[in-house]
C-alpha positions in Angstrom: 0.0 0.0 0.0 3.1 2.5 0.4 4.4 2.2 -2.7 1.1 2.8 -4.7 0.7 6.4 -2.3 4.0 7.5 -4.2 3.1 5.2 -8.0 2.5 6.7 -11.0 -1.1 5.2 -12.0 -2.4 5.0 -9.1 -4.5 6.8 -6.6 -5.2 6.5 -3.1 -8.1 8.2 -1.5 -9.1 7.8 2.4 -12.5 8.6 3.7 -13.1 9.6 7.4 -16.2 11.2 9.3 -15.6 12.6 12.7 -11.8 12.5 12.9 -12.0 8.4 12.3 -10.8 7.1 9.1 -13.8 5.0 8.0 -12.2 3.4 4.6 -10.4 3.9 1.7 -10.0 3.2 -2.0 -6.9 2.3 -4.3 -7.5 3.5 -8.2 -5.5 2.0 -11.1 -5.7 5.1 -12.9 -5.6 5.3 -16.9 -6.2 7.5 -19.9 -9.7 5.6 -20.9 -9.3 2.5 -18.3 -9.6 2.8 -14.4 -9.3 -0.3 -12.1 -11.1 -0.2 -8.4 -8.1 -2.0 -6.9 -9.3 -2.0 -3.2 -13.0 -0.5 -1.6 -12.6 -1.1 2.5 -15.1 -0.1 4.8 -14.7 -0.1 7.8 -18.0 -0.6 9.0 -19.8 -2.4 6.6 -23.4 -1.7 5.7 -23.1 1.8 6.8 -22.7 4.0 3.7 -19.2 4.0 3.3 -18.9 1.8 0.3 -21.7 3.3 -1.5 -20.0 6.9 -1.2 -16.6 5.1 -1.8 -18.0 4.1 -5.1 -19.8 6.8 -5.8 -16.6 9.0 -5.8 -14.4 6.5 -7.9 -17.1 6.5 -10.4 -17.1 10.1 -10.8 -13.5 10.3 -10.1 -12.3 7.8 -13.2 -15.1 9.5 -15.8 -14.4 12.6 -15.1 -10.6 12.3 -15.4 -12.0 10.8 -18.7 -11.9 6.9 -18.9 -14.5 5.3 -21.0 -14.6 1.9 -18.5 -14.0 1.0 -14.8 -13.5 -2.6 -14.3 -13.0 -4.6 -10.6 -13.0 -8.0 -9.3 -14.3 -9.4 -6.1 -14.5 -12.8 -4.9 -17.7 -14.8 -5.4 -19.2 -15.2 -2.4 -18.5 -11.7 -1.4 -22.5 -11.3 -1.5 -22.7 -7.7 -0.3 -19.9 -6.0 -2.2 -21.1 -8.1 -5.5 -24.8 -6.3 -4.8 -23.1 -3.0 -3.6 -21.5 -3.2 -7.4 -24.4 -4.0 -9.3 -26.8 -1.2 -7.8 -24.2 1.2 -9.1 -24.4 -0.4 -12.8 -21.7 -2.6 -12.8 -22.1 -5.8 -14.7 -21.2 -9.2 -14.2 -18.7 -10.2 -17.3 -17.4 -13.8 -16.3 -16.3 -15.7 -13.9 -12.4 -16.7 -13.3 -12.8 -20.1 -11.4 -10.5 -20.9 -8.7 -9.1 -16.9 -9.5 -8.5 -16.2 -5.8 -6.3 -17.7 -3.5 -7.7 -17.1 0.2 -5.0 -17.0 3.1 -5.6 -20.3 3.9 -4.1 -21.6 1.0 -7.8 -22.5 -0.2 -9.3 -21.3 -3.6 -12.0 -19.2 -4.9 -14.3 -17.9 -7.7 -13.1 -14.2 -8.6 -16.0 -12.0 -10.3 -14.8 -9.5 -12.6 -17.2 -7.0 -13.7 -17.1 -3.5 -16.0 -18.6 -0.3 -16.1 -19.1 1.7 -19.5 -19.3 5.9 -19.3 -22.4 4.6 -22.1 -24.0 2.9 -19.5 -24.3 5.7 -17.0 -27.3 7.5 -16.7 -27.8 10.7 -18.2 -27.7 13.3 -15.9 
């Protein structure tokens, strides 16, 4: 996580309400391709997400990038809905794409968001 704070391509943004930082978001930036590397909340279910999202979104197409891509494990239920109620579709499915910490592996979701997909304003 240091080294991306100083990278090229990349950009860090952390979120806090009331003096307490409350989660942050890593950006692959790009001319016409951005990449939601990390979304944490600290407190899940709570907002946070939702305005992380909501300011990567506006963050990558207004810096002008035509797509937004991400990947989250399968069974990551809440993120995977969080994702969809902002537009982003489901665009395969990498199986066994994740390796948990347990040495155990998983199915990794990718999914992609189009600047034509937004709604007009």
């Amino acid at each position: 996580m240091r080294g991306a704070l100083d990278t090229r391509g990349y950009e860090t943004w952390i979120y806090e309400s009331g003096g307490e930082i409350v989660g942050f978001a890593l950006l692959g930036a790009g001319d016409w391709l951005w990449e939601v590397r990390q979304l944490v909340a600290k407190h899940p279910r709570r907002g946070i997400g939702a305005f992380a999202m909501r300011h990567a979104i506006s963050r990558a197409f207004e810096a002008g990038a035509d797509r937004i891509f991400l990947e989250v494990v399968a069974a990551n239920a809440g993120a995977r809905a969080l994702y969809e109620r902002f537009g982003f579709v489901q665009e395969g499915c990498y199986r066994g794409g994740y390796r948990n910490d347990d040495g155990s592996y998983a199915d990794l979701i990718p999914y992609g968001l189009l600047r034509s997909e937004l709604p007009s304003p």
